[in-house]
N, C-alpha and C positions, 0 to 999 in steps of 0.2 A: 345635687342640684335641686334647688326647689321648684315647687309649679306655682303656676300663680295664677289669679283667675279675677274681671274684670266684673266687679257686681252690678255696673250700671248693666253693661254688655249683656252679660248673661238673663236680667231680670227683663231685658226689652224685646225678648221673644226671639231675638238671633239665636239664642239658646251658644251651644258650646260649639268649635273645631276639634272632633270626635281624634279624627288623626292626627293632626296635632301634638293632642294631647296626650296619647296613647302612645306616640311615640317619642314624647319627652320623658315617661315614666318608663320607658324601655330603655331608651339612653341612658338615664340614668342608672339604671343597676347593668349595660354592659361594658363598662370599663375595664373588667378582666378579660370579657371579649378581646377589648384591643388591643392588649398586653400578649395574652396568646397566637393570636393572629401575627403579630411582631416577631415574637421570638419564633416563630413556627418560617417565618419570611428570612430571618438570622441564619436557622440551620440548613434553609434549604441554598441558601448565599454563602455558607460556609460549607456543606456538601459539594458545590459546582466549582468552587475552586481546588478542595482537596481533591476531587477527580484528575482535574488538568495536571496537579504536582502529579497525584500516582501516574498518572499517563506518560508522563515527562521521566519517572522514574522507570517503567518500563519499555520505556524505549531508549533509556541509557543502558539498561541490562540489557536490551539487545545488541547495541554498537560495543559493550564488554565481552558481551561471550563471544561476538566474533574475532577480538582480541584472545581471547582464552581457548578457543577453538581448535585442537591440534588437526586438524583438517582445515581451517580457516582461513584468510586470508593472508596470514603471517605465516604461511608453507607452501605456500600457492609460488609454483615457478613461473616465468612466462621464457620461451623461447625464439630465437632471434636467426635470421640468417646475414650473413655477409655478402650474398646476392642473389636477390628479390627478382633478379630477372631471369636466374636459373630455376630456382624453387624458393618457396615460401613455406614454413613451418611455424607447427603449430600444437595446443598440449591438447590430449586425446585422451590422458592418464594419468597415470603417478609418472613422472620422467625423474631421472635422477641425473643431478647437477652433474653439468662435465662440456665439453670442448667434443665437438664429430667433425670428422673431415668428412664431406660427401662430394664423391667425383661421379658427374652426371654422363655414362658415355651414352646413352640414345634413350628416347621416349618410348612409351608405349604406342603403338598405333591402329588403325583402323583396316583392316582386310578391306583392299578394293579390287573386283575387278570389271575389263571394260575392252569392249569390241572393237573392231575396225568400223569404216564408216560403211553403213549398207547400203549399197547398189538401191536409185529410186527414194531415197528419204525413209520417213518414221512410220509412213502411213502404211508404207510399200508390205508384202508377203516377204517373209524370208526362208519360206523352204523350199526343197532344190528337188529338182529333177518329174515336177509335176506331182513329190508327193501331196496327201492332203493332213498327214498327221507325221509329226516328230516329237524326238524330247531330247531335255537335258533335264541333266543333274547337277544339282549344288553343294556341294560339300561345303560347312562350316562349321570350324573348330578343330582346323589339321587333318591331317592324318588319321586322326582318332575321334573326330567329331562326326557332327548325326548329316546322314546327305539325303537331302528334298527331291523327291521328282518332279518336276514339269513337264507334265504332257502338251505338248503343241497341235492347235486343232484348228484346221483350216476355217478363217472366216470368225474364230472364236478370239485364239491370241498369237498368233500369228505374225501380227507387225509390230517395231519397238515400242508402238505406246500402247498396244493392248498387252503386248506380255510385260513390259511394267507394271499395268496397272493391275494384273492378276498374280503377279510376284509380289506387289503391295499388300494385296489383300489376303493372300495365303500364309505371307510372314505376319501377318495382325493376326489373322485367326488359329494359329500354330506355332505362336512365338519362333518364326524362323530368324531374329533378330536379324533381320538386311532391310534393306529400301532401298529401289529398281527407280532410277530415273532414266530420261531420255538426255543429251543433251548437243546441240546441233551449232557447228560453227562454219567457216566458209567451207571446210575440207566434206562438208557433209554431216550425217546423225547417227549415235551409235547410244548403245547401252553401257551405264554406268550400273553397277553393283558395287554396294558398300554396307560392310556390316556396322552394326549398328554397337558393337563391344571392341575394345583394343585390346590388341598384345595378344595369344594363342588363340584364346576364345572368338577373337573375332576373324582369323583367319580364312580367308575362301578360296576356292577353289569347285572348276568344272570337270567333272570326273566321267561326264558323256554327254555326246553332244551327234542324236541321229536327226540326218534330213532336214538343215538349216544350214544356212548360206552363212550362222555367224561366223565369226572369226573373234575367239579369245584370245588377249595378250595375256604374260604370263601376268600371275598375279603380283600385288606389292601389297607392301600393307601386313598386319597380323601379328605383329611384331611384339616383343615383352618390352618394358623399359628396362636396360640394365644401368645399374650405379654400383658403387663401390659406398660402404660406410666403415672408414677407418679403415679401411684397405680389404674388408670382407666385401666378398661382392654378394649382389641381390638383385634378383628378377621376378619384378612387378609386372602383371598383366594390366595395370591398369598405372595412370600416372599421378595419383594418388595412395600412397605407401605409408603401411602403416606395418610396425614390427619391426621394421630396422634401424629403428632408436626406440626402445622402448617406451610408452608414454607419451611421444609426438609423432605425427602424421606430416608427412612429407608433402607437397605437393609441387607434383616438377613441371616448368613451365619451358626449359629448352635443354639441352643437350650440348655439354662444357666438356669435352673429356681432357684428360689432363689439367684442368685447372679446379682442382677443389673448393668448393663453398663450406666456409665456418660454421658449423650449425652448435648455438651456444643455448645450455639450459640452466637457470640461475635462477632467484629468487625472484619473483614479480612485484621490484621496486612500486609500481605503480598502484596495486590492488594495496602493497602495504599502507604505503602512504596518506590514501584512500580511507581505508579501513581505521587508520590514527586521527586522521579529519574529522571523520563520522563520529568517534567517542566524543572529542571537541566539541563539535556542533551539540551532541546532546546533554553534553555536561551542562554545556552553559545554558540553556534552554530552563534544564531544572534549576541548576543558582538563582537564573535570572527570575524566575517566577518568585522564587521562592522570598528572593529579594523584594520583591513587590511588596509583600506581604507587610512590610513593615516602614515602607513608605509612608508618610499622612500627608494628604492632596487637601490642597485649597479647592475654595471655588471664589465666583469674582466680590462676595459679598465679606471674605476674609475670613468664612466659616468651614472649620475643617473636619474630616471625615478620616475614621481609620478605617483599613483593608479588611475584612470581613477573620483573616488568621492571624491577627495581630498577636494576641495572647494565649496564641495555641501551643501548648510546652510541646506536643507532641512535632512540630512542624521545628519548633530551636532544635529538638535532638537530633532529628533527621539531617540538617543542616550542617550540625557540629559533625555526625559521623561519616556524609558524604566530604567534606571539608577535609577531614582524617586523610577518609579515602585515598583523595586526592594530591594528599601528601604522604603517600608511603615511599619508603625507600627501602630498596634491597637488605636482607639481613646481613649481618655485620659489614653495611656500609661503612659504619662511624669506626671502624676498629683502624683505624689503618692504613689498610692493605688495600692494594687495588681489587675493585668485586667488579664481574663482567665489564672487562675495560672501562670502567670508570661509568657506565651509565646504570646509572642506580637508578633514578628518581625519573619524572617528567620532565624537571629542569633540565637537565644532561643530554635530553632529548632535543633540548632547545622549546619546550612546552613547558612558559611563566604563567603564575599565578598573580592574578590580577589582587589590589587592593579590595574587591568589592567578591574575592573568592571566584572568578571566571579566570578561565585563560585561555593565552591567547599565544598561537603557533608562531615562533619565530627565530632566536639562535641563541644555542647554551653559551655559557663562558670564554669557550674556544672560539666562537664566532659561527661555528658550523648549522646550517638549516635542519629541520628536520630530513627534507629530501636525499642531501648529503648523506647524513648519518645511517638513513636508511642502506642508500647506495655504499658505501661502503663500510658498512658492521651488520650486514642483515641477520646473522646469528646472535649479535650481541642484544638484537632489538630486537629477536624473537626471545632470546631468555629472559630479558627483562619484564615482559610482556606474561610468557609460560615459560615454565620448566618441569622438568622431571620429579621437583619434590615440592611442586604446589603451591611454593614461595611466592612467584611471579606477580606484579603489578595486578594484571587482570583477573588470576587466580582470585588473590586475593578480595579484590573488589568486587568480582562476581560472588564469591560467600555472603557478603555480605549485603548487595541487593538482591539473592536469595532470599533471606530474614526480612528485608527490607519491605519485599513486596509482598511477603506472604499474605495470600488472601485472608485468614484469619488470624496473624499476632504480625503483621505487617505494622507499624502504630498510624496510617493514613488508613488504609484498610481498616481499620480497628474504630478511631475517629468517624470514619463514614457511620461504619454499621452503628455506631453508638448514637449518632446524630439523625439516622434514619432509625431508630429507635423513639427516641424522644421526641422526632416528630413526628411519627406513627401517633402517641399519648397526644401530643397537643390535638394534633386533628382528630383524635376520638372524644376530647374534650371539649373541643370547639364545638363539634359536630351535636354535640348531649346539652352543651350549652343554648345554642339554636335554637335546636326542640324545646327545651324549656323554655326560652321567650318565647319562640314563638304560642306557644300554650296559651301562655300569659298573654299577648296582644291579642287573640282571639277573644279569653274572658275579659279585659279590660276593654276591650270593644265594644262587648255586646251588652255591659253593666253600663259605657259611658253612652250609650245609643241609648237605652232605656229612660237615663238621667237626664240626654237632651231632647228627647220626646216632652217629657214632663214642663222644662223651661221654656220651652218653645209653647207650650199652650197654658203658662202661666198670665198673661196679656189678657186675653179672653175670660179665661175664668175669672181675673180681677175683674174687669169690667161687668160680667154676670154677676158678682156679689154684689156691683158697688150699684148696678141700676137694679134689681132687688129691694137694699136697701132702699134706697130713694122711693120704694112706690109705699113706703109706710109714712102710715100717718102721725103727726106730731102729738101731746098730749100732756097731762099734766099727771103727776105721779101722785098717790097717796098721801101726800105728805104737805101738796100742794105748789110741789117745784114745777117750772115747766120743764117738758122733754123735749129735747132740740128734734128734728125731723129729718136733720143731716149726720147722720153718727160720723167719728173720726175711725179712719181703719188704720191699724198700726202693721205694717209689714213683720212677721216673725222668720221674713227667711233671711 
C-alpha cells in the first residue's frame, strides 16, 4: 500500500499526521500478521470441537464397558415378591437365580413389660409399708441377658414418672436399650417398659422387685421372627433377614403362616434395558456431532460457511470405524447356522441403523421390542453383548475405543496435541512479530516527529528570508544591467 502526502498541506505549516502515518507504514508490512492471527483463530476453532467429539467418544466408552462389564449391568438380578404385604425383598449380594417359597409364621418383636394401675395416680409413692428405699431389677435379653439395678429412693424416684424418667436416663447413659414411659387411661396410670431391640435381644423381664406396691404382668414381647425358606426353617431376631436366601434381604412386614410368598431372583430386565438405552443415547450424540462437521450452513446473504472439521481425514476415519463398530455381527453369523438364538447384531435386538449412521430403538424383524427381547432371552443378550471368548458386541467395541481414545495415538488426541502444537509456533510468531513492529513505530515515530517539527516551522523561516531579502537595496551591476530589488525565490523542497 502506498503513502501519500499532500505538498500544499504539508508546506503550510500544518506540517504531517505523525500517527497516521506511522501507522499506515505499520499496516502495511502486517499482513502476515493477519494471516497468523487467522490461522492461530482456525486451530483454536478446530481444537474446541475435536474436544466435544473425544468427549462424546469417552462417554460412549463409558456406556460400552458397562455393556462389557461382567459385573455390570447385563448380570445385575433384581428380585420380586408375590406379596408385598407380607415381605418385601431385595439384592444385598450376588443372589443366584431361582424361585423361594418363604412361609412367614410370626414376626420378630419387641420385649414389653407393664404394671397394673397404681393406687393415687403417677405422681403418687409406690413403696410399701413406710419403707423409704426399694429396688428392682431388669433383666434384658432372656435368660441369659445383662440385669440393671434400680435402686428406688424416697422423694428421688419413687413415683411412675420420676422412675421413668431415671430408667430413661440410665438406659441413655448405659446402653440398657429400653424406654420407661408412663401411660394413663380411665382405669388409672401404670408403667410401660419396652425394649428398644426385637426378637431374644430384646426380651424383658423383672427378676426383683423389694418394697413397691408395683405389680408386673407377665412379660410379652422378645420374640424371634420365625419363617421357613423352602421349607428350611429360620429364626431372625430382627425382621429384616438376611442369609436365608443368599444375596437378598428379606424384610417381613406381617405374619402368613401357611400361605407362602414366591420370592423370585432373575435377571434385572430394567437395569438391562437401561444400560442398552444409555449406549444409544451416547452413540448418537458422537455420529451426530460428528455429522455436523460436514454440514455447510448458509447465512441470510446466501454466503456459506464450512464446519471448522470439514477436511479433517482424521475425523472420516473415526467415523468409518465407529460406523464398523456399530455394524458388527457375531462370528460365523453368516455361516448358516443359528448363533445365540439368532441375535447376532443390534438389528436382531430391534436396534436400526439410521440413514445418516444413528439409531434408533425399536423392533427387529420378528416385531419383538427391545424390552421383550430382554425379558425373554436375558442370556442370549448378555452373550451377545459378552462372553467368555471376548467375541461379544461390546467386547469388541470397547477394544477399540480403547485405541480410539488413547491419550497419545488416539487420532483426535493426536489432532489436538498437533493443533496445540502449531498454535504454540503461531503465537510465538505473532508475539516476535509485535515486538518488532512495535520497535519500528517507535523509531518511525520519533524520525516522523523530528520531520514534522521542521515543516511546521517552514512558514516562518520563509517569511524571515523573504523579508531579509526585501530590506536590500536595488542597483545596477557592472555591466550596466539594472538589479531588480525584488529577487524571485524558487522553492527546492
Amino acid at each position: 500500500m502506498g503513502i501519500s502526502l499532500n505538498p500544499s498541506t504539508i508546506l503550510s505549516g500544518q506540517g504531517i499526521d505523525v500517527s497516521s502515518l506511522v501507522q499506515q507504514i505499520i499496516s502495511s508490512q502486517s499482513g502476515e500478521l493477519t494471516v497468523w492471527q487467522n490461522e492461530s483463530t482456525t486451530l483454536a476453532s478446530q481444537n474446541g470441537v475435536l474436544q466435544g467429539i473425544e468427549n462424546d467418544l469417552t462417554n460412549l466408552q463409558t456406556a460400552v464397558q458397562a455393556l462389557d462389564s461382567p459385573t455390570g449391568a447385563l448380570s445385575a438380578n433384581a428380585v420380586t415378591s408375590s406379596d408385598t404385604s407380607v415381605l418385601n425383598a431385595s439384592v444385598s449380594g450376588t443372589p443366584t437365580a431361582g424361585n423361594y417359597q418363604v412361609d412367614v409364621n410370626s414376626l420378630a418383636t419387641q420385649g414389653t413389660l407393664y404394671t397394673s394401675a397404681v393406687s393415687g395416680g403417677a405422681n403418687a409413692s409406690f413403696l410399701t409399708n413406710d419403707a423409704t428405699t426399694g429396688d428392682l431389677q431388669l433383666q434384658v435379653g432372656g435368660s441369659s441377658g445383662q440385669t440393671y439395678d434400680i435402686p428406688i429412693t424416697q422423694g428421688s424416684n419413687d413415683t411412675l414418672t420420676t422412675l421413668a424418667s431415671y430408667i430413661n436416663s440410665q438406659s441413655s447413659a448405659n446402653n440398657w436399650g429400653v424406654t420407661a414411659s408412663v401411660v394413663t387411661d380411665a382405669t388409672g396410670s401404670w408403667l410401660e417398659i419396652q425394649s428398644q431391640n426385637t426378637g431374644s435381644p430384646g426380651a424383658l423381664a423383672i427378676t426383683n422387685n423389694s418394697n413397691t406396691s408395683l405389680n408386673f404382668a407377665t412379660p410379652v414381647g422378645g420374640t424371634n421372627a420365625s419363617l421357613t425358606v423352602n421349607g428350611v426353617p429360620f429364626s431372625s431376631a430382627s425382621n429384616t433377614v438376611t442369609g436365608a436366601i443368599p444375596g437378598v434381604t428379606l424384610s417381613l412386614a406381617s405374619q402368613s403362616p401357611g400361605n407362602p410368598v414366591e420370592v423370585s431372583v432373575g435377571p434385572d430386565t430394567d437395569q438391562i434395558t437401561t444400560a442398552i438405552n444409555n449406549f444409544v443415547t451416547a452413540y448418537n450424540q458422537l455420529i451426530g456431532d460428528i455429522n455436523a462437521q460436514y454440514q455447510v450452513t448458509g447465512d441470510t446473504t446466501g454466503a456459506t460457511s464450512a464446519p471448522p472439521l470439514e477436511s479433517d481425514t482424521s475425523l472420516r476415519s473415526l467415523q468409518s470405524s465407529i460406523l464398523a463398530d456399530a455394524s458388527y455381527a457375531l462370528p460365523n453369523a453368516t455361516s448358516g447356522t443359528t448363533v445365540n438364538g439368532g441375535f447376532i447384531n443390534l438389528a436382531s435386538l430391534g436396534i436400526n441403523m439410521n440413514n445418516d449412521g444413528t439409531l434408533t430403538v425399536g423392533t427387529n424383524a420378528a416385531g419383538q421390542s427391545l424390552s421383550q427381547i430382554v425379558a425373554d432371552n436375558p442370556s442370549e443378550v448378555l452373550n451377545f453383548f459378552q462372553n467368555s471368548s471376548s467375541t461379544g458386541f461390546a467386547d469388541s467395541f470397547n477394544a477399540d475405543l480403547t485405541n480410539l481414545t488413547d491419550p497419545t495415538t488416539g487420532p483426535l488426541n493426536a489432532d489436538i496435541a498437533q493443533n496445540t502444537a502449531t498454535e504454540q509456533d503461531l503465537s510465538n510468531s505473532i508475539q516476535n512479530f509485535e515486538t518488532q513492529l512495535n520497535t519500528e513505530q517507535t523509531a518511525l515515530t520519533s524520525q516522523f516527529d523530528s520531520v514534522n517539527a521542521s515543516l511546521q516551522a517552514y512558514p516562518l523561516l520563509l517569511q524571515e528570508v523573504t523579508e531579509t531579502l526585501g530590506t536590500l537595496g536595488s542597483g545596477t551591476s557592472s555591466t550596466g544591467e539594472l538589479i531588480s530589488s525584488e529577487p524571485t525565490l524558487t522553492s527546492g523542497l
